[in-house]
C-alpha positions in Angstrom: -16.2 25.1 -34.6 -15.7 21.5 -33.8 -12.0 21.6 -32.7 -9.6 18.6 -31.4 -10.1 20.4 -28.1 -13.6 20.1 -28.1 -13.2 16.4 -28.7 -11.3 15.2 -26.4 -12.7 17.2 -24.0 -16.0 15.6 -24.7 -14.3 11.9 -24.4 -13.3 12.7 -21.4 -16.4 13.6 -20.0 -18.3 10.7 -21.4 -15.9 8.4 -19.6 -17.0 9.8 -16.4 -20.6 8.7 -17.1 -22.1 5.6 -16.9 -25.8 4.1 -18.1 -28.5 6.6 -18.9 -27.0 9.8 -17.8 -23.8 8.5 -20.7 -26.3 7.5 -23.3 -28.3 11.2 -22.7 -24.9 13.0 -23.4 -23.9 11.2 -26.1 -27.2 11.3 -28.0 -27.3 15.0 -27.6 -23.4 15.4 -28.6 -24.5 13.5 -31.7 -27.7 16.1 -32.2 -25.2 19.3 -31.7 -22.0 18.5 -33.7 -23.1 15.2 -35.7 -26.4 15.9 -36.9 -28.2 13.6 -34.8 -26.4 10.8 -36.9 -25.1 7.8 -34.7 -22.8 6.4 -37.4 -20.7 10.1 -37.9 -20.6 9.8 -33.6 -19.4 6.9 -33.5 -16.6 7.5 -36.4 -15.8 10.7 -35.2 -15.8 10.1 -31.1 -15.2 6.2 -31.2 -18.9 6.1 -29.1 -20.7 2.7 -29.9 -23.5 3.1 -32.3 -25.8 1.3 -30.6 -25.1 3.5 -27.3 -25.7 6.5 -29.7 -29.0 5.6 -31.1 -30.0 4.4 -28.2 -29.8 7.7 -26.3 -31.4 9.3 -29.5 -34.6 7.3 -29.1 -34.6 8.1 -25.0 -34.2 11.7 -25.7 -37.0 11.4 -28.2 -39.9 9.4 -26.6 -39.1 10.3 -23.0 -38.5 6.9 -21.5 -35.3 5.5 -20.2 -33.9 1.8 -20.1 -33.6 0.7 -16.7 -30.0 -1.1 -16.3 -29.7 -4.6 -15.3 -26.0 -4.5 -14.0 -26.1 -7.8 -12.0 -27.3 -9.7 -15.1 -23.5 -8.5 -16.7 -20.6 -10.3 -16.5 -20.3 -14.1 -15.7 -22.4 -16.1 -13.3 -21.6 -17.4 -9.5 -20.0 -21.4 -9.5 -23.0 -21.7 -7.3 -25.6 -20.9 -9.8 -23.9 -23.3 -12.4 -23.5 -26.4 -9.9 -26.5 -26.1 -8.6 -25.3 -28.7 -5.7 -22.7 -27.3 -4.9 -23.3 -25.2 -1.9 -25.1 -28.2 -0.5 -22.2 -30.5 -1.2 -19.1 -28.5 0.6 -21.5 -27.7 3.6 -22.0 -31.6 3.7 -18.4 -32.0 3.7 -17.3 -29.2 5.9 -19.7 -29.2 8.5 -18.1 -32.9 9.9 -14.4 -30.9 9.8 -15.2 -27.0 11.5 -16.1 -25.3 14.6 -17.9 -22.1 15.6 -16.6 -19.2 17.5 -14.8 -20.1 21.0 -16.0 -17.2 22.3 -19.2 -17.0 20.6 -18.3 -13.4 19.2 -19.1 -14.0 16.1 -21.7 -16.0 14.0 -18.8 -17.5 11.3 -17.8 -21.1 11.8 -14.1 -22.1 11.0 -13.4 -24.5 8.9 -9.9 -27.1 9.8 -9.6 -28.3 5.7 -8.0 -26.3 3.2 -10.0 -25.6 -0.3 -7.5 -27.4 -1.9 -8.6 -30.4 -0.1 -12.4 -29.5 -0.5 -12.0 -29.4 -3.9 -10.1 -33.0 -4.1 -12.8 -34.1 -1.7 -15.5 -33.2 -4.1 -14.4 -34.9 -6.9 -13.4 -38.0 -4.8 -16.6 -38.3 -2.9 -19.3 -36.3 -4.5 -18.5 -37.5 -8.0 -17.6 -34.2 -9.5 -15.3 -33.7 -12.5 -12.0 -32.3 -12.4 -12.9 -30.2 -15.6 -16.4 -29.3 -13.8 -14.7 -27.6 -10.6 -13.0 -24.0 -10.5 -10.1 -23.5 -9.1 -9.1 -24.1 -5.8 -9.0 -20.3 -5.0 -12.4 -19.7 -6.4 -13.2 -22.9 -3.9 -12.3 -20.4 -1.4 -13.8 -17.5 -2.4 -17.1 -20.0 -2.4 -16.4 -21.2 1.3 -16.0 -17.4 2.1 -19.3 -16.4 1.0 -20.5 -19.7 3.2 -19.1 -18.2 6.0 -16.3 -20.8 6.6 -13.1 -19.1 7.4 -9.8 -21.0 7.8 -8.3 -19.5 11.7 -6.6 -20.6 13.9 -8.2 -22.0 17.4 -8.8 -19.8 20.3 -7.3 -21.3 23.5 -10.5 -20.7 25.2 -11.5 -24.3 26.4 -10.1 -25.9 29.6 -7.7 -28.5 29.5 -9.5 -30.7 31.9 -12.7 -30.2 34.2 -12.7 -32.0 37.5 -15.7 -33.1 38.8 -15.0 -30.4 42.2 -14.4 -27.4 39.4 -18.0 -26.4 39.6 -18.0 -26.6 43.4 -14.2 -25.0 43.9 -16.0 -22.0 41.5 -19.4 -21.7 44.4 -16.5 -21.6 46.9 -14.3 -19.2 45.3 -17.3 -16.9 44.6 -18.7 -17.4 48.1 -15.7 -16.3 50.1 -14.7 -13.4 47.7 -17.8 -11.9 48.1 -17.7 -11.9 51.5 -14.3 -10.1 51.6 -15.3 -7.4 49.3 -18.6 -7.1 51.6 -16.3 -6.3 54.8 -14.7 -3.4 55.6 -11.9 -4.6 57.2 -10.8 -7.4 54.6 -8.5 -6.6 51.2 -8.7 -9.1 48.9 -5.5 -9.3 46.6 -4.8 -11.8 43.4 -1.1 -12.7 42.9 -0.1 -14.5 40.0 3.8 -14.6 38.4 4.7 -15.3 35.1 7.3 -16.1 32.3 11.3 -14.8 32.5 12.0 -12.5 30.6 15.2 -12.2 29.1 17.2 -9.4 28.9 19.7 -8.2 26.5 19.6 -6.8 22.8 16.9 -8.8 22.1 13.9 -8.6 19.4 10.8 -9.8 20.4 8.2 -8.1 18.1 7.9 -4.4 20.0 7.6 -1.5 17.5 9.3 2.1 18.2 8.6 5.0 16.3 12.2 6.0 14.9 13.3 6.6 11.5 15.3 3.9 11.6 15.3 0.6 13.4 17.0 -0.6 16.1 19.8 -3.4 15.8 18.9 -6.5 18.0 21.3 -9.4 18.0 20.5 -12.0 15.6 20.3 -14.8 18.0 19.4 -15.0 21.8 22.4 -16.1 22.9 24.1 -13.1 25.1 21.3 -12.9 27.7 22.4 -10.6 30.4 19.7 -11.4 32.9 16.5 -13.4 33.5 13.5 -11.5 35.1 10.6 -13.4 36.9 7.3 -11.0 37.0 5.7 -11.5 40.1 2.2 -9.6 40.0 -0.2 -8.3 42.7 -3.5 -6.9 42.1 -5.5 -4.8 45.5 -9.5 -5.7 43.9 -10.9 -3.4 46.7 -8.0 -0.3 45.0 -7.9 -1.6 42.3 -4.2 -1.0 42.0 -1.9 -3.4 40.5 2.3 -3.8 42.0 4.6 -6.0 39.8 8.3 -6.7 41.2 10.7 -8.1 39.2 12.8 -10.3 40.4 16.1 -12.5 39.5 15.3 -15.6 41.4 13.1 -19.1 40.5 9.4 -19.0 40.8 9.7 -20.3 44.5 7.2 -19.9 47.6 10.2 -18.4 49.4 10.6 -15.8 46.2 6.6 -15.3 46.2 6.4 -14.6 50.1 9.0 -12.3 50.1 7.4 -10.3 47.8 4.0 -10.1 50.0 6.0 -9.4 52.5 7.4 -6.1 50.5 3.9 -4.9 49.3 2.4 -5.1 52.9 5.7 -3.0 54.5 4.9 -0.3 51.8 1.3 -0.6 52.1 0.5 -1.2 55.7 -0.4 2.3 56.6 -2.9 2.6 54.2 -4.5 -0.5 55.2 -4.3 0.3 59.1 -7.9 -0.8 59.6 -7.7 -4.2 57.3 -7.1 -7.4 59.9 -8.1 -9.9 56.8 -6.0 -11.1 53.6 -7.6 -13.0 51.4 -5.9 -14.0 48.5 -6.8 -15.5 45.3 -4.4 -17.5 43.5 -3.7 -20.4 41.1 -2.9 -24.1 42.0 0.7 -23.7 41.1 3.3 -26.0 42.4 4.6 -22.8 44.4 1.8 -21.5 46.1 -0.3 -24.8 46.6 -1.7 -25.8 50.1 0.0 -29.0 49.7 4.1 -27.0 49.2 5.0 -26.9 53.0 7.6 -23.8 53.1 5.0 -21.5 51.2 2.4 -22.4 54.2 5.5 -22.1 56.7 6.0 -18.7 55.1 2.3 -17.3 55.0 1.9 -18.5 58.6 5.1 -16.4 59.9 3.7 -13.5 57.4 0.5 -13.6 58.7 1.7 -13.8 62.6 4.2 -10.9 62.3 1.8 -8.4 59.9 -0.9 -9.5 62.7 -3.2 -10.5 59.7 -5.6 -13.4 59.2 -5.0 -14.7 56.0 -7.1 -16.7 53.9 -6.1 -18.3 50.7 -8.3 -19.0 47.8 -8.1 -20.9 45.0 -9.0 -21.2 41.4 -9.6 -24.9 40.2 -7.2 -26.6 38.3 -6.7 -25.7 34.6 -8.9 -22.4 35.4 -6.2 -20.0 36.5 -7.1 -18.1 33.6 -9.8 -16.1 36.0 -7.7 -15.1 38.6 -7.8 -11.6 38.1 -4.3 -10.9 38.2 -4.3 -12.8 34.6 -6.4 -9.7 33.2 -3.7 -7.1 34.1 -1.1 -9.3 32.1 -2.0 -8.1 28.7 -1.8 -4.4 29.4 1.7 -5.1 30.8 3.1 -7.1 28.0 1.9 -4.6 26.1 4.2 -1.9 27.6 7.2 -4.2 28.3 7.2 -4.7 24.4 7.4 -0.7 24.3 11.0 -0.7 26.8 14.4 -1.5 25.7 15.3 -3.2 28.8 14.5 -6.7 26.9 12.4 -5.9 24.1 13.5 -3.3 20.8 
């Protein structure tokens, strides 16, 4: 017996099919409970008639309809302005750049698709009623793998004619202290304050509820300057943390620290050689930082030999690749950051 049950259970079902396999179990609903008629089906169940006797006549000669599902639905801007493409890749293509890092094969574009769109209809002659919208403009200059980003920091400020020379000699003489035994080769870098107080600067904690920072940075108790040291033989990084300027006395002081808690392990080194940036405090040219290293070097009985990156490169000192990591777990400690 053909109940209300029955019925809706057999809706249900049929929404859960699609294409052939929904056409085959309509048709054969139709056969069992509507006499094989499509027009009772479709009263009855609310099925298309056109589904039903469709499925009737591939249940009865054997042979299916293949589906064209891409020809459904409406077409691609692109395939009704058939210059289209062409046109925003001739207009984009003066105003984007690739990759900095050369990760990734997408360019980036530096015009919006608002602008693209006026462009198009300013300078390629397009009408305004022609055009989609400006987000479907950007859903077109996504599929063109344009992508609107923001630009890596990833090119120099300046090249000096020396850089490529300073680089031979950098590379020359830290290679040779990583090839003898008796020379450690350190990179010392400092960087930023950091403030401290009840302060916000974008660190998460998992709590169930959030911390209260003050609204404004204006009770700072303290300013902390990081001064970091990296051993490239150990591979062992020190940070101190200290309250004064960024001074050559301030960095010096800080050598001297490492090397009174360090100097037993490194009973058999007689060489320093340190990499570093061209700072204005640690420069060959800032007389009480040289006045400093000399007295260092005399009183740890060390020769020390100083090495620099050229200017506007002080990104490869290596000491700048331990930075992330410990910015990383600042933002974690409540000492300055929630």
């Amino acid at each position: 017996m053909f109940t209300e049950k029955i019925k809706n259970t057999l809706k249900s079902a049929a929404k859960k099919l699609t294409g052939v396999a929904k056409r085959a179990f309509v048709a054969q609903v139709a056969i069992d409970y509507f006499e094989g008629s499509s027009r009772k089906a479709e009263r009855q169940m609310g099925w298309s008639r056109n589904t039903v006797e469709k499925g009737l006549k591939e249940l009865k000669i054997g042979i299916v309809c293949v589906d064209n599902y891409k020809a459904r639905g409406r077409k691609k801007v692109e395939q009704n302005l058939v210059n289209l493409e062409e046109d925003i890749r001739s207009l984009i293509d003066g105003n984007s750049q690739t990759d900095a890092t050369f990760q990734t094969t997408l360019r980036y574009s530096r015009i919006s698709a608002k602008k693209v769109r006026e462009a198009l209809i300013v300078q390629k002659g397009y009408l305004d009623s022609q055009l989609p919208t400006r987000q479907t403009i950007g859903d077109v200059l996504n599929r063109l793998n344009y992508r609107l980003r923001k630009p890596l920091k990833n090119k120099p400020l300046k090249k000096i004619p020396q850089t490529d020379a300073i680089f031979d000699n950098v590379h020359k003489a830290n290679q040779t202290s990583d090839e003898n035994p008796n020379s450690l080769r350190i990179s010392i870098d400092c960087k930023a304050k950091v403030k401290i107080g009840n302060l916000s600067r974008g660190g998460k904690d998992r709590t169930q509820k959030a911390k209260q920072a003050d609204d404004h940075d204006t009770k700072i108790k303290a300013k902390l300057v990081p001064f970091g040291l990296r051993e490239m033989g150990e591979d062992n990084l020190t940070i101190f943390m200290g309250q004064s300027y960024e001074t050559s006395d301030f960095i010096v002081d800080c050598l001297e620290l490492w090397w009174d808690e360090n100097k037993k392990r490194f009973s058999h080194i007689n060489e320093l050689v340190i990499n570093s940036d061209n700072g204005p405090s640690v420069e060959s040219h800032r007389t009480q930082f040289i006045k400093r290293m000399v007295e260092f070097g005399q009183q740890a009985e060390l020769s020390i030999k100083l090495v620099y990156y050229p200017p506007y490169h002080s990104k490869y000192n290596p000491i700048e690749r331990c930075w992330g990591a410990v910015r990383k777990l600042l933002e974690r400690c409540h000492f300055g950051y929630n």
